[in-house]
The first five atom37 places (N, CA, C, CB, O) and aatype in JSON, in Angstrom:
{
  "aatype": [20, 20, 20, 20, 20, 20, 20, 20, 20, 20, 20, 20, 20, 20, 20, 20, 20, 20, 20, 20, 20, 20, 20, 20, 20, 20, 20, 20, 20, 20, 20, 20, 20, 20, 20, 20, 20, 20, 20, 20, 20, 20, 20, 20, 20, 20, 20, 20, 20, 20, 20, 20, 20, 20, 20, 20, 20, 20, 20, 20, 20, 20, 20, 20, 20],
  "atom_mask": [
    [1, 1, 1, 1, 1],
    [1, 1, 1, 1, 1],
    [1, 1, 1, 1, 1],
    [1, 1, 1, 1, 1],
    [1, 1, 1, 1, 1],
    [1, 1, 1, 1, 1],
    [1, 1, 1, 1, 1],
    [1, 1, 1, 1, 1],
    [1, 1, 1, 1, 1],
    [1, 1, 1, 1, 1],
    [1, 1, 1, 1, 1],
    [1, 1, 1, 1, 1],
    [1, 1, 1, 1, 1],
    [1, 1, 1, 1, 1],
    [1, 1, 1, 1, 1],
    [1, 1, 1, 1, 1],
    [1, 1, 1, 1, 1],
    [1, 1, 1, 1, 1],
    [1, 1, 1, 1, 1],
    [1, 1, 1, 1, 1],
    [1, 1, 1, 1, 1],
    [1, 1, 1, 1, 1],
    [1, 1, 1, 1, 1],
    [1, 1, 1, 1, 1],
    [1, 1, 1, 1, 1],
    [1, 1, 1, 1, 1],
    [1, 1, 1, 1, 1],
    [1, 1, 1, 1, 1],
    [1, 1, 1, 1, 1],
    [1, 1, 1, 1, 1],
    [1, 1, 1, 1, 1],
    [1, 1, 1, 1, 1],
    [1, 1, 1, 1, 1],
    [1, 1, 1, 1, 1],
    [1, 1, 1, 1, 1],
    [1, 1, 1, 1, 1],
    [1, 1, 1, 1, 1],
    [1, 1, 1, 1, 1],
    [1, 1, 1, 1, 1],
    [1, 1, 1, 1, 1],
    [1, 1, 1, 1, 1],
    [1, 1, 1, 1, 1],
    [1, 1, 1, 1, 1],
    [1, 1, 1, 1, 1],
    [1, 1, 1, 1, 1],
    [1, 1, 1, 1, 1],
    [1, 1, 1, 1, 1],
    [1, 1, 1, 1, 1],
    [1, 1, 1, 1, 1],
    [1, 1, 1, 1, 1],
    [1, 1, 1, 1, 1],
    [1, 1, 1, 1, 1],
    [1, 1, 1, 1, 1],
    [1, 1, 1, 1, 1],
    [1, 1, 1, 1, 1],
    [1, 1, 1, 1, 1],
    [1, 1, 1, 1, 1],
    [1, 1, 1, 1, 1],
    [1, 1, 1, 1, 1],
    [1, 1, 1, 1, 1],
    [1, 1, 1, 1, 1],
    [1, 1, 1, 1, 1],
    [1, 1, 1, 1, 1],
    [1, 1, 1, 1, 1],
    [1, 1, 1, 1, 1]
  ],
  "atom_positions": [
    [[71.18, 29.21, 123.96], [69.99, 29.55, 124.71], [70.28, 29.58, 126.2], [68.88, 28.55, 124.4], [69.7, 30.22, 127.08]],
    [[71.25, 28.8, 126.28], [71.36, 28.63, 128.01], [72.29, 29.54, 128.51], [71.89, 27.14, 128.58], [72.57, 29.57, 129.7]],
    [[72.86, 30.4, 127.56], [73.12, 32.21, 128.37], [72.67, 32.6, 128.07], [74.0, 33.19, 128.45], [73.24, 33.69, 128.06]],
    [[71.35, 32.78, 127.44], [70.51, 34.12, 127.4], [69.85, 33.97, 128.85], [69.25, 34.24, 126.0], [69.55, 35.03, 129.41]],
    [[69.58, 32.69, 129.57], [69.32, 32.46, 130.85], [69.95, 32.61, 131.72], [69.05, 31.66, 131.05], [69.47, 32.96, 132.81]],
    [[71.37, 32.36, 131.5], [72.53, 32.72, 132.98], [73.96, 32.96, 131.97], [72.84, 30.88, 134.51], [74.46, 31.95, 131.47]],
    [[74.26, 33.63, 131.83], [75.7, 34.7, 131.13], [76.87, 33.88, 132.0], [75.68, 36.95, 131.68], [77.94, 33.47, 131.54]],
    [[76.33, 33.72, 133.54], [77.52, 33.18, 134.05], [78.17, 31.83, 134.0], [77.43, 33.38, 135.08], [79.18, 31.45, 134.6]],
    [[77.32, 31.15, 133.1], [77.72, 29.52, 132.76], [78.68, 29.61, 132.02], [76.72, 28.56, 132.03], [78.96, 28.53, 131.51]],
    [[79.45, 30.58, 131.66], [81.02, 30.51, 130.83], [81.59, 31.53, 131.4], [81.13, 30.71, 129.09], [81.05, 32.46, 131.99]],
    [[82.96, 31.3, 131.16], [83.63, 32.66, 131.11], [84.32, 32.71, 129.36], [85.01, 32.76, 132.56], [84.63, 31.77, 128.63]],
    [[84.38, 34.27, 129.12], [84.12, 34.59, 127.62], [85.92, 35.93, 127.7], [81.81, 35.61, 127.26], [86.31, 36.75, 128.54]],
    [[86.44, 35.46, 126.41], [87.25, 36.45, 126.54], [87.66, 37.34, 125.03], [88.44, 35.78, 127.24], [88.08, 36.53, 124.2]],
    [[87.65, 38.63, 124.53], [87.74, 39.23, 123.56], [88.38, 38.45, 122.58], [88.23, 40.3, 123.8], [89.15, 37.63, 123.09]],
    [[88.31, 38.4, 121.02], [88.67, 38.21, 120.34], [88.17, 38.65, 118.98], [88.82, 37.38, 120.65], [87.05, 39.17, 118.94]],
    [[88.96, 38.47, 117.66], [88.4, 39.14, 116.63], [88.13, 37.72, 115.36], [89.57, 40.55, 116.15], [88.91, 37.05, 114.68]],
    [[87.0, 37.73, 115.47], [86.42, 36.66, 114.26], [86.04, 36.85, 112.8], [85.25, 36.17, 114.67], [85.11, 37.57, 112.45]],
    [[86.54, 36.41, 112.27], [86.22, 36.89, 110.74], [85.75, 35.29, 110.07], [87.91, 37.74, 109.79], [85.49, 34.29, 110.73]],
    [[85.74, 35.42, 108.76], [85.49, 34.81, 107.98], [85.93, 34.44, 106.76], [84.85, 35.03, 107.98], [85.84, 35.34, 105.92]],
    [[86.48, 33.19, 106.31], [87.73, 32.93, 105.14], [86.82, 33.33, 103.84], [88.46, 31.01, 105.03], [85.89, 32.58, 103.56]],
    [[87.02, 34.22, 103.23], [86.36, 34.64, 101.71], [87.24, 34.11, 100.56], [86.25, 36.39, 101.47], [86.84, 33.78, 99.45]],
    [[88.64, 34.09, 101.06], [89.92, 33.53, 99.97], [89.93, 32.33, 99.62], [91.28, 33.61, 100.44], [90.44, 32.01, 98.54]],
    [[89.41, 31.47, 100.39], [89.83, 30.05, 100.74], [91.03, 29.43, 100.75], [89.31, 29.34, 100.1], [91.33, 28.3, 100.34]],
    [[92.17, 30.84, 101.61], [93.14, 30.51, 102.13], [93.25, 29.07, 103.45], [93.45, 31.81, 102.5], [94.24, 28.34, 103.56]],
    [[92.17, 28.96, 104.19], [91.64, 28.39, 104.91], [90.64, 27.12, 104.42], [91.19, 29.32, 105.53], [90.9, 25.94, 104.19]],
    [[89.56, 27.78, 104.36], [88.65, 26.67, 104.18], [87.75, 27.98, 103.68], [88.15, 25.51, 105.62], [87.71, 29.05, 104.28]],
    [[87.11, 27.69, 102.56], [86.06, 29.12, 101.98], [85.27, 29.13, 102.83], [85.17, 29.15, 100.53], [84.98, 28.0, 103.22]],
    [[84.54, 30.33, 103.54], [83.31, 30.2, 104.26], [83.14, 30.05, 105.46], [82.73, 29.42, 103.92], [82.13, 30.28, 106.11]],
    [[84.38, 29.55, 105.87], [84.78, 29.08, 107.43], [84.91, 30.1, 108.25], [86.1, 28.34, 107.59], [85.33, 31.12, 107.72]],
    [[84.64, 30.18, 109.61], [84.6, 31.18, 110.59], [86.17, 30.78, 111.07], [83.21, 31.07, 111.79], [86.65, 29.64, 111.04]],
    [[86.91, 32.13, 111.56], [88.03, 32.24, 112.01], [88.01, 33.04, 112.82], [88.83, 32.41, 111.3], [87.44, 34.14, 112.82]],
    [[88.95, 32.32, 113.97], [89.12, 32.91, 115.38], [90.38, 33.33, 116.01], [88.67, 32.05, 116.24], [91.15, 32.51, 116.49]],
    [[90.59, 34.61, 116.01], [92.11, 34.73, 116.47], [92.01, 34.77, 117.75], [92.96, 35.93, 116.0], [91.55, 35.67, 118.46]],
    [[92.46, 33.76, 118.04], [92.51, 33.51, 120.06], [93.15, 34.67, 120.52], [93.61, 32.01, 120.84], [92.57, 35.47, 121.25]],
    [[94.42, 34.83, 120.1], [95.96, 35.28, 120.47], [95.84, 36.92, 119.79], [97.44, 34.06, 119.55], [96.66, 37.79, 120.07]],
    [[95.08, 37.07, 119.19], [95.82, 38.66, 117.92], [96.42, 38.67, 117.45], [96.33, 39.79, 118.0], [97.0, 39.72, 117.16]],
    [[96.77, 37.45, 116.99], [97.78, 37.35, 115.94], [97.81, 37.77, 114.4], [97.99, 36.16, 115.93], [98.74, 37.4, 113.69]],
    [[96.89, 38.45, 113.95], [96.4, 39.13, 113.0], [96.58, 40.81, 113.45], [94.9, 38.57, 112.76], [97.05, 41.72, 112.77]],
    [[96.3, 40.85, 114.16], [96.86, 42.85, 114.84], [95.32, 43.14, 114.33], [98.74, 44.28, 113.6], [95.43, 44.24, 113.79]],
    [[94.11, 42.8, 114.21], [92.61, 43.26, 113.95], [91.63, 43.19, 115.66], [91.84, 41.93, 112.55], [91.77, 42.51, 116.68]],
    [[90.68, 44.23, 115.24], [90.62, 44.71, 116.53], [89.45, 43.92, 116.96], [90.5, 46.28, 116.67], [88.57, 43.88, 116.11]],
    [[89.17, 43.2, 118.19], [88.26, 42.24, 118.79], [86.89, 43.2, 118.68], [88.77, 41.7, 120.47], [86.75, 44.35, 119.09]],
    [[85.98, 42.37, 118.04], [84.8, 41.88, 117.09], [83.87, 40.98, 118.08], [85.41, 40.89, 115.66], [82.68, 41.28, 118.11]],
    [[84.19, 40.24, 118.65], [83.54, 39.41, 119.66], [84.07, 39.13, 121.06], [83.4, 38.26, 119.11], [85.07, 39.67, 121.53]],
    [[83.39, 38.32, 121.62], [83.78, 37.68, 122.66], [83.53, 36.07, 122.5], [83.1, 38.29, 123.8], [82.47, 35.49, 122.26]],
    [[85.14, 35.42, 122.75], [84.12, 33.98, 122.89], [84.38, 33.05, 124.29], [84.51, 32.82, 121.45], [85.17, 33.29, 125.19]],
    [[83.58, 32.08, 124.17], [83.73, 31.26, 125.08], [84.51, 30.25, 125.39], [83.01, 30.95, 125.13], [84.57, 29.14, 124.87]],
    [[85.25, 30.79, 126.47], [86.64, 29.7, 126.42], [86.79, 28.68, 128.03], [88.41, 30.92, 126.24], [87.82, 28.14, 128.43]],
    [[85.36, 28.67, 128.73], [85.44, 27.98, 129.93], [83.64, 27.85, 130.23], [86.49, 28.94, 131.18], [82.76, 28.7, 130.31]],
    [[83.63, 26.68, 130.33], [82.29, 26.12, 130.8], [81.91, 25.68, 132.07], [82.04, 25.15, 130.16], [82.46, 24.64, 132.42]],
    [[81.13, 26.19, 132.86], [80.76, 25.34, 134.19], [79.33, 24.11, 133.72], [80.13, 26.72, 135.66], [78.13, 24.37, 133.62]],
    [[80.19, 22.52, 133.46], [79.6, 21.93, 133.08], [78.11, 21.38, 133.89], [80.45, 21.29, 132.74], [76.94, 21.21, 133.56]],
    [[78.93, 21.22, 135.12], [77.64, 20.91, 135.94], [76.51, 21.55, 136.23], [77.88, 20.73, 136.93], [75.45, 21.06, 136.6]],
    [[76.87, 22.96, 135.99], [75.33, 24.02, 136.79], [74.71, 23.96, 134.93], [75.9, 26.61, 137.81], [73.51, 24.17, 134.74]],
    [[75.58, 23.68, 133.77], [74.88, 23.96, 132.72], [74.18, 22.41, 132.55], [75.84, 24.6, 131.47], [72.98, 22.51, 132.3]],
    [[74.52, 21.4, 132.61], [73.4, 19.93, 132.56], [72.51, 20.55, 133.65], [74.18, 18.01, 133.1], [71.31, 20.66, 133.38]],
    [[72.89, 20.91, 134.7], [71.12, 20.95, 135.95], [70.68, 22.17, 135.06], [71.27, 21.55, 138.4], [69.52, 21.92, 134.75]],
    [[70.95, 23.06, 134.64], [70.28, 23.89, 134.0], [69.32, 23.09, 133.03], [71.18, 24.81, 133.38], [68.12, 22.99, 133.3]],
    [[69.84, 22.56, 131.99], [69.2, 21.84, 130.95], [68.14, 20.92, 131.43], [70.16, 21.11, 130.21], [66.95, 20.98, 131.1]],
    [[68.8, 19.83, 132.45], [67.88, 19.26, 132.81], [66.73, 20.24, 133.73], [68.5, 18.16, 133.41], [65.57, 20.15, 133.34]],
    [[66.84, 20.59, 134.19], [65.37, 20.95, 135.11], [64.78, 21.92, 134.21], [65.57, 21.72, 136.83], [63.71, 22.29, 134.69]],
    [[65.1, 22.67, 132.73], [64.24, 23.51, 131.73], [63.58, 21.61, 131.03], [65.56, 24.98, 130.26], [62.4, 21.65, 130.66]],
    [[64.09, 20.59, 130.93], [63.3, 19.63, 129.94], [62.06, 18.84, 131.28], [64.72, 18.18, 128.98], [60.99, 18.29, 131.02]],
    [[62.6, 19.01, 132.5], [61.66, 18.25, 133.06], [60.51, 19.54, 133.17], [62.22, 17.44, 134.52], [59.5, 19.35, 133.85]],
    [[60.66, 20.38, 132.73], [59.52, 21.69, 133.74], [58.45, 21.68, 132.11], [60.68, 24.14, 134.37], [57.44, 22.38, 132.04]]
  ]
}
């Protein structure tokens, strides 16, 4: 919820996420190729850096309001 309010509280970088159906992994489990190490083509973006402080004053001043 707190990037649909500010996008800039992370920085986010391509990657391709799937999901273990084999239960080569873990059945059901979400999988994340950081690296591309699979050669499949990025599917998402994720979040790999948080600005912790502006995201607590964020939080806090949406619970006090």
């Amino acid at each position: 919820l707190a990037l649909a309010i500010d996008p800039t509280l992370v920085r986010t970088r391509p990657a391709h996420i799937g999901v273990d159906l084999s239960g080569t992994y873990a059945f059901g489990a979400t999988i994340a190729d950081y690296w591309g190490e699979r050669g499949e083509k990025d599917n998402a973006r994720i979040a790999h850096e948080v600005d912790a402080d502006r995201f607590f004053k964020l939080m806090f001043d949406l619970l006090r309001d």
